[in-house]
CHARMM internal coordinates of N, CA and C (Angstrom, degrees):
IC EDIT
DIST 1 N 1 CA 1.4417
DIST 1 CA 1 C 1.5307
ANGL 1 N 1 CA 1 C 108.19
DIST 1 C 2 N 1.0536
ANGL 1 CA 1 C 2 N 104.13
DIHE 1 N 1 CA 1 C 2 N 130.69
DIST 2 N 2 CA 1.9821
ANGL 1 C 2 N 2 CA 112.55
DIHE 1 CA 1 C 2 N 2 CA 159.92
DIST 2 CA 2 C 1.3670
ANGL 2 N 2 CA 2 C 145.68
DIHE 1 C 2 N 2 CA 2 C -126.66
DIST 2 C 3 N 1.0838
ANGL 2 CA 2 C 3 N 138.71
DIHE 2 N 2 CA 2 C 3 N 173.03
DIST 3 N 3 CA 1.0531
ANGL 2 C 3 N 3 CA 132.87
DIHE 2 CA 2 C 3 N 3 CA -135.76
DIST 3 CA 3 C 2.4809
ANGL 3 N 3 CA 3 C 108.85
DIHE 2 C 3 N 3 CA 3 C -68.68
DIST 3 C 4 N 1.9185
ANGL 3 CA 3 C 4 N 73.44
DIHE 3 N 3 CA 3 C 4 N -31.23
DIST 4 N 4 CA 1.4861
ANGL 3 C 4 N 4 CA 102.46
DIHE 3 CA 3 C 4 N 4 CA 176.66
DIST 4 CA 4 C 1.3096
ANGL 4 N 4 CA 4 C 107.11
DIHE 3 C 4 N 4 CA 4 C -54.39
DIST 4 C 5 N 1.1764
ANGL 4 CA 4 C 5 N 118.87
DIHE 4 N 4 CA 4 C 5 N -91.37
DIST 5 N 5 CA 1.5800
ANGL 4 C 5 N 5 CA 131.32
DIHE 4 CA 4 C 5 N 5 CA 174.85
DIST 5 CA 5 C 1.6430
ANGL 5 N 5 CA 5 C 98.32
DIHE 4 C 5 N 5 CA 5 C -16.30
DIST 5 C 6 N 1.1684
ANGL 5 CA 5 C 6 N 128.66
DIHE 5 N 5 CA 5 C 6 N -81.34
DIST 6 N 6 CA 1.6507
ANGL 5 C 6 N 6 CA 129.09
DIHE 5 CA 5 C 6 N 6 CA 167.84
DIST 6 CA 6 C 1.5755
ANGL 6 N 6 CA 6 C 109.45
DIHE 5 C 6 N 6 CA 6 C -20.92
DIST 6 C 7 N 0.8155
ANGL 6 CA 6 C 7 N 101.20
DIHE 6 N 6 CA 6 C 7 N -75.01
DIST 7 N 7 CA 1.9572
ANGL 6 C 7 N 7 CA 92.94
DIHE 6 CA 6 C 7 N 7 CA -169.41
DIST 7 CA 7 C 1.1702
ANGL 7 N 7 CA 7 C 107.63
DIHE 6 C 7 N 7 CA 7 C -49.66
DIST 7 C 8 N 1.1604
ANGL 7 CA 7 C 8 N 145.78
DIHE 7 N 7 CA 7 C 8 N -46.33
DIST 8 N 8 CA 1.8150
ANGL 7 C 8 N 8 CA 144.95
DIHE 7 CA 7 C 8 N 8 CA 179.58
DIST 8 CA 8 C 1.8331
ANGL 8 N 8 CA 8 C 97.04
DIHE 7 C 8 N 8 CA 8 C -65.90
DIST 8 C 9 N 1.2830
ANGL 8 CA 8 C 9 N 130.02
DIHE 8 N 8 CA 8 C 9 N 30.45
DIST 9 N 9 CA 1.2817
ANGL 8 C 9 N 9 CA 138.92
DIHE 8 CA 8 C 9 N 9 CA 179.67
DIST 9 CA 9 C 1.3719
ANGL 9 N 9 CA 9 C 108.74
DIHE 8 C 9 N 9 CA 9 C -117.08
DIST 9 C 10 N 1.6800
ANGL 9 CA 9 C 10 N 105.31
DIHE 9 N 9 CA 9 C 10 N 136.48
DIST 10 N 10 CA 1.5022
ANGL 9 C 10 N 10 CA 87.84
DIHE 9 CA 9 C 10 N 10 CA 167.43
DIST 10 CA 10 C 1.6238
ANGL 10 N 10 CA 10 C 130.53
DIHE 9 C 10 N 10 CA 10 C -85.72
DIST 10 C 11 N 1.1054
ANGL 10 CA 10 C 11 N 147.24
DIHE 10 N 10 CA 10 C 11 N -145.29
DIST 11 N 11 CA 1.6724
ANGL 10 C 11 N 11 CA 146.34
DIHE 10 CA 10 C 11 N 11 CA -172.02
DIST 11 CA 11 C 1.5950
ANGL 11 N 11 CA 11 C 95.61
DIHE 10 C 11 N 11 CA 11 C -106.30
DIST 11 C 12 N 1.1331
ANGL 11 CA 11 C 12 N 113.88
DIHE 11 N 11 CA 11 C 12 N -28.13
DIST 12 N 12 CA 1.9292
ANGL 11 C 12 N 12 CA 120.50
DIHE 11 CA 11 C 12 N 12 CA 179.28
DIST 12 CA 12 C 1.5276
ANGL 12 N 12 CA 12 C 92.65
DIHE 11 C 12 N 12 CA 12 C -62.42
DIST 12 C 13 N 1.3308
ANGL 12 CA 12 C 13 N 108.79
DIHE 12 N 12 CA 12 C 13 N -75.89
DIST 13 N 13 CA 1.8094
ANGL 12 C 13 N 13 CA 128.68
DIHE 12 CA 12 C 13 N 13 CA -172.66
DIST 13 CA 13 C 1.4374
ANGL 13 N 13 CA 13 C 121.24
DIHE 12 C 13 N 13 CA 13 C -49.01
DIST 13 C 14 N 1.3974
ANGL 13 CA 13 C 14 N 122.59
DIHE 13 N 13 CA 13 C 14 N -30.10
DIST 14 N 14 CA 1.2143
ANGL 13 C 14 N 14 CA 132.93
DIHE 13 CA 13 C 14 N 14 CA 145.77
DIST 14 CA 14 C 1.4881
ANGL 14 N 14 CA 14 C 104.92
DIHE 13 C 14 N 14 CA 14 C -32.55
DIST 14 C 15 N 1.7058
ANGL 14 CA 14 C 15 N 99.63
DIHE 14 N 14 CA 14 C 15 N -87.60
DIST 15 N 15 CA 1.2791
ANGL 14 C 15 N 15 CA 106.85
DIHE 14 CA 14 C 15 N 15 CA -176.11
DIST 15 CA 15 C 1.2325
ANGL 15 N 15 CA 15 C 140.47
DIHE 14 C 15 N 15 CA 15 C -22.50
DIST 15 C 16 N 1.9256
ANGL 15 CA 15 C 16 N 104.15
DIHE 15 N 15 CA 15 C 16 N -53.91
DIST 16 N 16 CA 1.4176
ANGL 15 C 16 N 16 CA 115.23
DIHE 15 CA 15 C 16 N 16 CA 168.39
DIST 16 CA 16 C 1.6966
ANGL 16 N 16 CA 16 C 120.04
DIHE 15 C 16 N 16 CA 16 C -51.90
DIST 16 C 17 N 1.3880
ANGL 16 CA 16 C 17 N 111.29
DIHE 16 N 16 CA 16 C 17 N -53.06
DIST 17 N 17 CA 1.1772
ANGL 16 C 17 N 17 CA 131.50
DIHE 16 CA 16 C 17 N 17 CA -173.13
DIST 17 CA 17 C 1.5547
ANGL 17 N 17 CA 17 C 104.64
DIHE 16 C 17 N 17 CA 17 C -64.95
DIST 17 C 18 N 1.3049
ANGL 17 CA 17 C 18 N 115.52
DIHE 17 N 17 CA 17 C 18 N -28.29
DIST 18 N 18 CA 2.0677
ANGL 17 C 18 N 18 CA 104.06
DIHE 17 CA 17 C 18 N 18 CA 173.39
DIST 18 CA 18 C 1.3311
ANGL 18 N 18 CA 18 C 97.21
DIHE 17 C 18 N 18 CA 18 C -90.77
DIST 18 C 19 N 1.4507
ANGL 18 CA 18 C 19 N 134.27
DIHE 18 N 18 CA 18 C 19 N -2.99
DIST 19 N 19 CA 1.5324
ANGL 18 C 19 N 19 CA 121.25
DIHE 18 CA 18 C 19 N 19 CA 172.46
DIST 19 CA 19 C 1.5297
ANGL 19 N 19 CA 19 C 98.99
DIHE 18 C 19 N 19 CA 19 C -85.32
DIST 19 C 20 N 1.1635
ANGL 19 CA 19 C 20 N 118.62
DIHE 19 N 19 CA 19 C 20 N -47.46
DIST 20 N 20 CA 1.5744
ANGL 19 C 20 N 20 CA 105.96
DIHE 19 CA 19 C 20 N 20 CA 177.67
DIST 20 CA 20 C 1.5362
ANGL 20 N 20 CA 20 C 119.07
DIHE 19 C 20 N 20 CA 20 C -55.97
DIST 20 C 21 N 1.2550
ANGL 20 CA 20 C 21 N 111.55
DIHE 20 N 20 CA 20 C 21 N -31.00
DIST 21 N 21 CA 1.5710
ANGL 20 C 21 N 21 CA 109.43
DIHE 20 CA 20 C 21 N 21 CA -167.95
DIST 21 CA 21 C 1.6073
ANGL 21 N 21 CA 21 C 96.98
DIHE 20 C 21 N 21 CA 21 C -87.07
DIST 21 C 22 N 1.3479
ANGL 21 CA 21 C 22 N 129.81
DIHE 21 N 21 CA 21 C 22 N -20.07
DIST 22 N 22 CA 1.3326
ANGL 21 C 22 N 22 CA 132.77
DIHE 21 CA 21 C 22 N 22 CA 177.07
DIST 22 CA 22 C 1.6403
ANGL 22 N 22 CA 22 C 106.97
DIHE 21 C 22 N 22 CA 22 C -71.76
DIST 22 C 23 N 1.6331
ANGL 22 CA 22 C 23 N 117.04
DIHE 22 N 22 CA 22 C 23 N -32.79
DIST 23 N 23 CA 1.4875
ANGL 22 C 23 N 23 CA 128.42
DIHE 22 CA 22 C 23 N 23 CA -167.53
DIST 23 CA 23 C 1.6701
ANGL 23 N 23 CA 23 C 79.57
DIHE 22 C 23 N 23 CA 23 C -81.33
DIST 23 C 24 N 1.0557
ANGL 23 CA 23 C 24 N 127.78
DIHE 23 N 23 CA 23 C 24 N -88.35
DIST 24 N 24 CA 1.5651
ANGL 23 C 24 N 24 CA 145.97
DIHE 23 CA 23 C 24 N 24 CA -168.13
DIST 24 CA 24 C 1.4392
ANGL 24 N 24 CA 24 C 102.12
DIHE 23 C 24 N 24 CA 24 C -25.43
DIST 24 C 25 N 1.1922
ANGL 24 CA 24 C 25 N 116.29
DIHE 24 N 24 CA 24 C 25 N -46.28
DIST 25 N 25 CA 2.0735
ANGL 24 C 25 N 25 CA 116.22
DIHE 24 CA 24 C 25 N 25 CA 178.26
DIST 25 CA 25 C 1.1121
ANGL 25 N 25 CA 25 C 100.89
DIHE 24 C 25 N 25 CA 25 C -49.97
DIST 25 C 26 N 1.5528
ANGL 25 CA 25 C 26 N 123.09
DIHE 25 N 25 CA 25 C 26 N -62.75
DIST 26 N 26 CA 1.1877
ANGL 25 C 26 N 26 CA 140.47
DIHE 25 CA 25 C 26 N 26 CA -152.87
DIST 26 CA 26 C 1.2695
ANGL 26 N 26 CA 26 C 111.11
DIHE 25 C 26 N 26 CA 26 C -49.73
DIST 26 C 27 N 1.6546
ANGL 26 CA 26 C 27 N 112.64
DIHE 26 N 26 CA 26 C 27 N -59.26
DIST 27 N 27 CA 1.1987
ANGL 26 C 27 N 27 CA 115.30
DIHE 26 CA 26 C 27 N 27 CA 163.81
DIST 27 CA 27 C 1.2101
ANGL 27 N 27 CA 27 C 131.37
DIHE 26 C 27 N 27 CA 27 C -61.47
DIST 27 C 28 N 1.0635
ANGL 27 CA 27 C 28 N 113.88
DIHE 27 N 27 CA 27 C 28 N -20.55
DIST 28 N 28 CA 1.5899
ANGL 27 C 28 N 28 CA 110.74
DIHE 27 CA 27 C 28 N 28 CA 178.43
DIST 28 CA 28 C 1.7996
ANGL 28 N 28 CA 28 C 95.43
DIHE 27 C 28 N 28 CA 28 C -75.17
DIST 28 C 29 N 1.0081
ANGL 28 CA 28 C 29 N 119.45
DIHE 28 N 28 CA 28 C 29 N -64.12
DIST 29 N 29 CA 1.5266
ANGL 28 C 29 N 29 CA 109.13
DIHE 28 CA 28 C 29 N 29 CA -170.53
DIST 29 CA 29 C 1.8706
ANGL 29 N 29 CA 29 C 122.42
DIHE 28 C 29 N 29 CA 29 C -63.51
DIST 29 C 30 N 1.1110
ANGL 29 CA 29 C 30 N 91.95
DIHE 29 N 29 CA 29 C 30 N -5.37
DIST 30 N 30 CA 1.7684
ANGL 29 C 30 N 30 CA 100.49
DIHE 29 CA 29 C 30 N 30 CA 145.19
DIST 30 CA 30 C 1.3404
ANGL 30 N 30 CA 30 C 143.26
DIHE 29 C 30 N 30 CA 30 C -64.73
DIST 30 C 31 N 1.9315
ANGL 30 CA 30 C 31 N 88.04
DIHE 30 N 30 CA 30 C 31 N -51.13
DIST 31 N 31 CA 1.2723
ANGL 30 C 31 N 31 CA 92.80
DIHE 30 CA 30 C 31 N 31 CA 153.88
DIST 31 CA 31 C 1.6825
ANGL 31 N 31 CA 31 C 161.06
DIHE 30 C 31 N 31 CA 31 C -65.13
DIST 31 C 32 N 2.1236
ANGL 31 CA 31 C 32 N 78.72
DIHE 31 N 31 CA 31 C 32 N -19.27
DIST 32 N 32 CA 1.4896
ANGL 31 C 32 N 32 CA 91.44
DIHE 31 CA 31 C 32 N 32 CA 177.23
DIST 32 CA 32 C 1.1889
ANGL 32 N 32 CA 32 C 107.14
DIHE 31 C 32 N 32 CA 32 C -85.05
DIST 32 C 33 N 1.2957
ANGL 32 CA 32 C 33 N 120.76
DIHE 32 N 32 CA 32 C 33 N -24.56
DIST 33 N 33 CA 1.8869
ANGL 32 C 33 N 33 CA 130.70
DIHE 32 CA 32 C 33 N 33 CA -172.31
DIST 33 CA 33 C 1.8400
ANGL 33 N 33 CA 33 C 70.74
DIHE 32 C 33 N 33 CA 33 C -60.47
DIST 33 C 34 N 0.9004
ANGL 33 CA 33 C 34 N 133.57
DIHE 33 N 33 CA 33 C 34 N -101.94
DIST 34 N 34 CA 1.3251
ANGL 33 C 34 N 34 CA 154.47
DIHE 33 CA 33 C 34 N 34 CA -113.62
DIST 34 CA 34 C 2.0202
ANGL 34 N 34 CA 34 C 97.90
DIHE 33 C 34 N 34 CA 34 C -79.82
DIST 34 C 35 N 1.3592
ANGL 34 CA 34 C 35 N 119.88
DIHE 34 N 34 CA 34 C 35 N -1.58
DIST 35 N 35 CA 1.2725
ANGL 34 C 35 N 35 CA 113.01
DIHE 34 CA 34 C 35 N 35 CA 145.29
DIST 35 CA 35 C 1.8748
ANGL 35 N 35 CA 35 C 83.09
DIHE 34 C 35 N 35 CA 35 C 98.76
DIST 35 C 36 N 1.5095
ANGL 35 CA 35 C 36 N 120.47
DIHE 35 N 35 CA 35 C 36 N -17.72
DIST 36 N 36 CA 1.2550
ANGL 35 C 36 N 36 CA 89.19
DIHE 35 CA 35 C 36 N 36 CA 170.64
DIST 36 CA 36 C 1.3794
ANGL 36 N 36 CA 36 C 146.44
DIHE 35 C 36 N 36 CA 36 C -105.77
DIST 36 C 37 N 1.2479
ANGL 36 CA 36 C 37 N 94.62
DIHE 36 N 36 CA 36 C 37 N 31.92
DIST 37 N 37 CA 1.6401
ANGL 36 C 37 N 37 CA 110.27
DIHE 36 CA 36 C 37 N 37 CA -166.79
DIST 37 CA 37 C 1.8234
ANGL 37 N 37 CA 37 C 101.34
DIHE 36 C 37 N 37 CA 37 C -75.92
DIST 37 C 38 N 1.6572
ANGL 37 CA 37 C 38 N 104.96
DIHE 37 N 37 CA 37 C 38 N 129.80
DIST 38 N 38 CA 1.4114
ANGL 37 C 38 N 38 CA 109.02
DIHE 37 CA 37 C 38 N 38 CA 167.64
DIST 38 CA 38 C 1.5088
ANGL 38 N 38 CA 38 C 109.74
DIHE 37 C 38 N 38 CA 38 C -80.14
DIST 38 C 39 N 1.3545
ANGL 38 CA 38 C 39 N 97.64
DIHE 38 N 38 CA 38 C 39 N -76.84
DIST 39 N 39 CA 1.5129
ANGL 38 C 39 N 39 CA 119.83
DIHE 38 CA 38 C 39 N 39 CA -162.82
DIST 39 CA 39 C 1.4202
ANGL 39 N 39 CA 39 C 91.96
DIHE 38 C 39 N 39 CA 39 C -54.69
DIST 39 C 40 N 1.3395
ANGL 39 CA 39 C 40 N 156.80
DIHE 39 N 39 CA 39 C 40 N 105.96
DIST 40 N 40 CA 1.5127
ANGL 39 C 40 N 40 CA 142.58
DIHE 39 CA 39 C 40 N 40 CA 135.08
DIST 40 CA 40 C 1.2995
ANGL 40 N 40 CA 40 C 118.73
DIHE 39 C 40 N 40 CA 40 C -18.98
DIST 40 C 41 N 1.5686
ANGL 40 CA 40 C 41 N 98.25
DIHE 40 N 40 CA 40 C 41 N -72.75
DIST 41 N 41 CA 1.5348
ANGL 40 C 41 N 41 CA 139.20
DIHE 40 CA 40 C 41 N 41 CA -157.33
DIST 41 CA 41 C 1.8909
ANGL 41 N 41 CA 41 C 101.56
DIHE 40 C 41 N 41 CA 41 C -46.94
DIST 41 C 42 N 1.7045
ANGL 41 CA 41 C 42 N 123.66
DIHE 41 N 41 CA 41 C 42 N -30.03
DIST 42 N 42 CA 1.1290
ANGL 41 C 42 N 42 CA 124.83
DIHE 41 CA 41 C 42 N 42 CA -157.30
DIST 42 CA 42 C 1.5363
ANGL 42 N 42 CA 42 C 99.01
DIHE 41 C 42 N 42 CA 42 C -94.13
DIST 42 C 43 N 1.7034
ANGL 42 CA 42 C 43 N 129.69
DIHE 42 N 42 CA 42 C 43 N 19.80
DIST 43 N 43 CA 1.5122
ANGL 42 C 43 N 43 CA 136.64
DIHE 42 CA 42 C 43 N 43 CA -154.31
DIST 43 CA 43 C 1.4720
ANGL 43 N 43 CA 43 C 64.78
DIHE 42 C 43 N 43 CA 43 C -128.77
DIST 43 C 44 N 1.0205
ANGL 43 CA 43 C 44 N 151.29
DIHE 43 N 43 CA 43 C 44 N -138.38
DIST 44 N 44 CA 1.6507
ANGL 43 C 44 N 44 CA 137.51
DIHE 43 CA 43 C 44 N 44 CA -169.47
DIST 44 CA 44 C 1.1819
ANGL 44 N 44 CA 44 C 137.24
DIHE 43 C 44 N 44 CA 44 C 0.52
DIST 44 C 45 N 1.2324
ANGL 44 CA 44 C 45 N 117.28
DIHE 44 N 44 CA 44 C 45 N -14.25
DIST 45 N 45 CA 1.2434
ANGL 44 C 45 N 45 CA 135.70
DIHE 44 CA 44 C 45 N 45 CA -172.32
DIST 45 CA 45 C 1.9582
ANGL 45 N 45 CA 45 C 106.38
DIHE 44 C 45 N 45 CA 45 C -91.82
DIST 45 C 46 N 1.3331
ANGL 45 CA 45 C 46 N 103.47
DIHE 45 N 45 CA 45 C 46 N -53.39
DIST 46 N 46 CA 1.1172
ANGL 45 C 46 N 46 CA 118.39
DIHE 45 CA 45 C 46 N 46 CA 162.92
DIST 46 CA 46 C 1.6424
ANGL 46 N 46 CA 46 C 135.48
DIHE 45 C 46 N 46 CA 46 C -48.72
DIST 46 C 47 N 1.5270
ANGL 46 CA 46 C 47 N 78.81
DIHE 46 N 46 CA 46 C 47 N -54.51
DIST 47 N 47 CA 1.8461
ANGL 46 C 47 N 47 CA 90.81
DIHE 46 CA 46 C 47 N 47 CA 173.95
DIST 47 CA 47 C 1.0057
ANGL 47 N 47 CA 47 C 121.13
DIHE 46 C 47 N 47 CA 47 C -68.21
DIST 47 C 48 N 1.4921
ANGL 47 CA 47 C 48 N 126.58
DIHE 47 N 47 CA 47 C 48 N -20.03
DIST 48 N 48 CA 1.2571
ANGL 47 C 48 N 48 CA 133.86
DIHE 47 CA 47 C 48 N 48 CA 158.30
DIST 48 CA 48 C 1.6636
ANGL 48 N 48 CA 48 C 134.45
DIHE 47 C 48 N 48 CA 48 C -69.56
DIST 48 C 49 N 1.5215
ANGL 48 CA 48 C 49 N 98.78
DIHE 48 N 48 CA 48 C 49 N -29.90
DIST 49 N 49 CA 1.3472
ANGL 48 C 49 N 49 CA 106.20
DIHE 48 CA 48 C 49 N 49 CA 161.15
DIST 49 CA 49 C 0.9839
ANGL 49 N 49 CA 49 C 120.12
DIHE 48 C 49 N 49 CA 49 C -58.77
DIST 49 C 50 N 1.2747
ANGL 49 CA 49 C 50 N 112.48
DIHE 49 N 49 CA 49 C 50 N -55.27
DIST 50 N 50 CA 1.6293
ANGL 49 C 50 N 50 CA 124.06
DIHE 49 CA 49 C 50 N 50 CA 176.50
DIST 50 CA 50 C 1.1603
ANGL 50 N 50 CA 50 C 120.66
DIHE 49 C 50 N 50 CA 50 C -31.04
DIST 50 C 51 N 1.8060
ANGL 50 CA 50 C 51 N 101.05
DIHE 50 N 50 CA 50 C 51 N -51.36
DIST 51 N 51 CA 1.1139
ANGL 50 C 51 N 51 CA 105.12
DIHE 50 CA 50 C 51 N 51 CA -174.60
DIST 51 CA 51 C 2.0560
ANGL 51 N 51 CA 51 C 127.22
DIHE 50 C 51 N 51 CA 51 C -75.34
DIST 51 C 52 N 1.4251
ANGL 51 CA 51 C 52 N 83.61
DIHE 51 N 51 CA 51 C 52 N -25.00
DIST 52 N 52 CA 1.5141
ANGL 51 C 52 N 52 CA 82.41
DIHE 51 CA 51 C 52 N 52 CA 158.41
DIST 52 CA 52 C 1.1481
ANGL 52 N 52 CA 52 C 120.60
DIHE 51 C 52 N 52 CA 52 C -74.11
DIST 52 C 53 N 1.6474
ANGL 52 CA 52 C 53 N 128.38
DIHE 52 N 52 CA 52 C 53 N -65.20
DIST 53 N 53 CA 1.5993
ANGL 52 C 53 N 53 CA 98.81
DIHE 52 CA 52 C 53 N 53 CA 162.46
DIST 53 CA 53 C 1.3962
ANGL 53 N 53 CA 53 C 160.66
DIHE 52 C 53 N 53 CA 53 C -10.31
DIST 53 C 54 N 1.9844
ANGL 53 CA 53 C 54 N 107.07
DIHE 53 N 53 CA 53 C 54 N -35.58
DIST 54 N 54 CA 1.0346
ANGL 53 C 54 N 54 CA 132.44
DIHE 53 CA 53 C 54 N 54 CA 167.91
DIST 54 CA 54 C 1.4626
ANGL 54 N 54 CA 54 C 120.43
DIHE 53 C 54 N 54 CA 54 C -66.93
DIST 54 C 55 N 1.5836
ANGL 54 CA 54 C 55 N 106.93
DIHE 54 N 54 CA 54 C 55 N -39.77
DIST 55 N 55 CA 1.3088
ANGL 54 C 55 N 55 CA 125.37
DIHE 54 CA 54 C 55 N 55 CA -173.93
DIST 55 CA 55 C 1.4679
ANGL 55 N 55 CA 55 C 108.87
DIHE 54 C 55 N 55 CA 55 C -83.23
DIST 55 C 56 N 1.5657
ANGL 55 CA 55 C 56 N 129.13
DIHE 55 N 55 CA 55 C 56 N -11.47
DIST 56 N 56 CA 1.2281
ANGL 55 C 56 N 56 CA 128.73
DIHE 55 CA 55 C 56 N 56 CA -155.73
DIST 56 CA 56 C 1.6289
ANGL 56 N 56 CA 56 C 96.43
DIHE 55 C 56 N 56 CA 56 C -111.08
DIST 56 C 57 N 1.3846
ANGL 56 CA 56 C 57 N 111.85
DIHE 56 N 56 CA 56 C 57 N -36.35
DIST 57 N 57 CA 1.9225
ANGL 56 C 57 N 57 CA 107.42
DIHE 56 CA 56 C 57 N 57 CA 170.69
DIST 57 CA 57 C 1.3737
ANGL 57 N 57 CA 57 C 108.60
DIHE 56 C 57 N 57 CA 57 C -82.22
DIST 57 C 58 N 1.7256
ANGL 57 CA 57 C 58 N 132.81
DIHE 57 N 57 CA 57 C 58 N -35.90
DIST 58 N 58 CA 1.4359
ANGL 57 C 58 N 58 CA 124.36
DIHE 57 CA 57 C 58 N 58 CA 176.48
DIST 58 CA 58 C 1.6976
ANGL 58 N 58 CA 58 C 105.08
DIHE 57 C 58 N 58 CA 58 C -57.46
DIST 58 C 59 N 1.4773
ANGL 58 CA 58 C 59 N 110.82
DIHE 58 N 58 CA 58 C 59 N -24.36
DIST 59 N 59 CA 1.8636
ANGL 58 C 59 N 59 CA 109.45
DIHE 58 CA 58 C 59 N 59 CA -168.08
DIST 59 CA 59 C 2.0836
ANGL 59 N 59 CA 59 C 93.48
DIHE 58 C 59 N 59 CA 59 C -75.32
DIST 59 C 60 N 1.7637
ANGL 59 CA 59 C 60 N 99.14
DIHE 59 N 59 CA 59 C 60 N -54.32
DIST 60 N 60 CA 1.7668
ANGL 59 C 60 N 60 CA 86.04
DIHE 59 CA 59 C 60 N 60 CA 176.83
DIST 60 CA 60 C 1.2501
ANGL 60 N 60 CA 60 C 109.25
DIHE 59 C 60 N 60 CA 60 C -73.80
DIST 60 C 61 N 1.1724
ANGL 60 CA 60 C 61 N 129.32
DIHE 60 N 60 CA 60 C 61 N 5.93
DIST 61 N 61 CA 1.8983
ANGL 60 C 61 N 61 CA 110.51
DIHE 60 CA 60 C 61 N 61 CA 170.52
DIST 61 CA 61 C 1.2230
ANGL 61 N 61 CA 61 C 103.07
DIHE 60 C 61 N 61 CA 61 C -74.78
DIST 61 C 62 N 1.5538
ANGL 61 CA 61 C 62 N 124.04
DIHE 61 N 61 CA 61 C 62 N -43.98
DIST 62 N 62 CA 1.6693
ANGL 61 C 62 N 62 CA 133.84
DIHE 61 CA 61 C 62 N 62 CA -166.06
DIST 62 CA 62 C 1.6762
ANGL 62 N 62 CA 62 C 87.56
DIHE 61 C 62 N 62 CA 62 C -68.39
DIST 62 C 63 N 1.1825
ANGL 62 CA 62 C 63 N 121.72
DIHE 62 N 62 CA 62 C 63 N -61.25
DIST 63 N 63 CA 1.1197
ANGL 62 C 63 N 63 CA 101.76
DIHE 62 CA 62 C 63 N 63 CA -144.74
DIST 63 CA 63 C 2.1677
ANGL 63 N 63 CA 63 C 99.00
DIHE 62 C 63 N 63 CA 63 C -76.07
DIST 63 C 64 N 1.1608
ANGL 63 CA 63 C 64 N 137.37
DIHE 63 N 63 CA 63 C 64 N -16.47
DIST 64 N 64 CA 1.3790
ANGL 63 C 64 N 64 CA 132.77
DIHE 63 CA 63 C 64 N 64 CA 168.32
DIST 64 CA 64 C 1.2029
ANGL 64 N 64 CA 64 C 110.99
DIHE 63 C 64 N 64 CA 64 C -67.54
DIST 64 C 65 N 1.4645
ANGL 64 CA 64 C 65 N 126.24
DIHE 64 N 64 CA 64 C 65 N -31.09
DIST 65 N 65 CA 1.2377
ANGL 64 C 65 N 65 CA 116.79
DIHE 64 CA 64 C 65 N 65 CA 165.68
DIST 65 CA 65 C 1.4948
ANGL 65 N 65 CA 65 C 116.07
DIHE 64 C 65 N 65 CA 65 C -78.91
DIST 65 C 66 N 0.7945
ANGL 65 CA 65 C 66 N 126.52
DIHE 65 N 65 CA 65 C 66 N -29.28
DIST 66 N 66 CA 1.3855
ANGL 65 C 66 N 66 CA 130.05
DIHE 65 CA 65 C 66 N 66 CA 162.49
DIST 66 CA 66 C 1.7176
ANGL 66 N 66 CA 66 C 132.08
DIHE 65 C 66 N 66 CA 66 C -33.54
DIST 66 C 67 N 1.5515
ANGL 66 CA 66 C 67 N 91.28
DIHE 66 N 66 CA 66 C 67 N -42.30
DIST 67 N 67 CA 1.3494
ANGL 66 C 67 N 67 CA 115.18
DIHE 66 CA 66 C 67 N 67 CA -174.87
DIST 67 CA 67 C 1.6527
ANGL 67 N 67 CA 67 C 105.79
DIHE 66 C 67 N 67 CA 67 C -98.61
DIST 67 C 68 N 1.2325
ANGL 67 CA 67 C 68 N 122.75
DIHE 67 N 67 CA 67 C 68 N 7.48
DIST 68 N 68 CA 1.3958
ANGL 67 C 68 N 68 CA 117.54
DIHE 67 CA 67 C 68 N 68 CA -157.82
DIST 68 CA 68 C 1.9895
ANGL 68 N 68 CA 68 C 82.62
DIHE 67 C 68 N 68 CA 68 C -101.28
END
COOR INIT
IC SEED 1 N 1 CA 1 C
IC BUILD
């Protein structure tokens, strides 16, 4: 996922999409507590999405307030 794909998103779909990646962490770090995590690498992978997500509705919050 990138930053692109995100902006052609709406502020709802954001939303949905950082609740999944918030549900999806969760489990992953269950899994590693719990010894069965394969993939490591996809517990970074995530948090980073997230974190673009985060960065992609704070960028349209600035910019709607901006315009207000």
């Amino acid at each position: 996922m990138n930053a692109t794909e995100l902006r052609d998103k709406t502020p709802d779909q954001l939303r949905e999409q950082l609740d999944e990646l918030k549900k999806e962490s969760f489990n992953l770090r269950f899994q590693q507590a719990s010894g069965a995590l394969e993939n490591t690498a996809r517990v970074r992978q995530v948090r980073r999405d997230a974190a673009r997500v985060k960065t992609v509705l704070n960028q349209k919050a600035a910019d709607a307030a901006g315009q207000e």
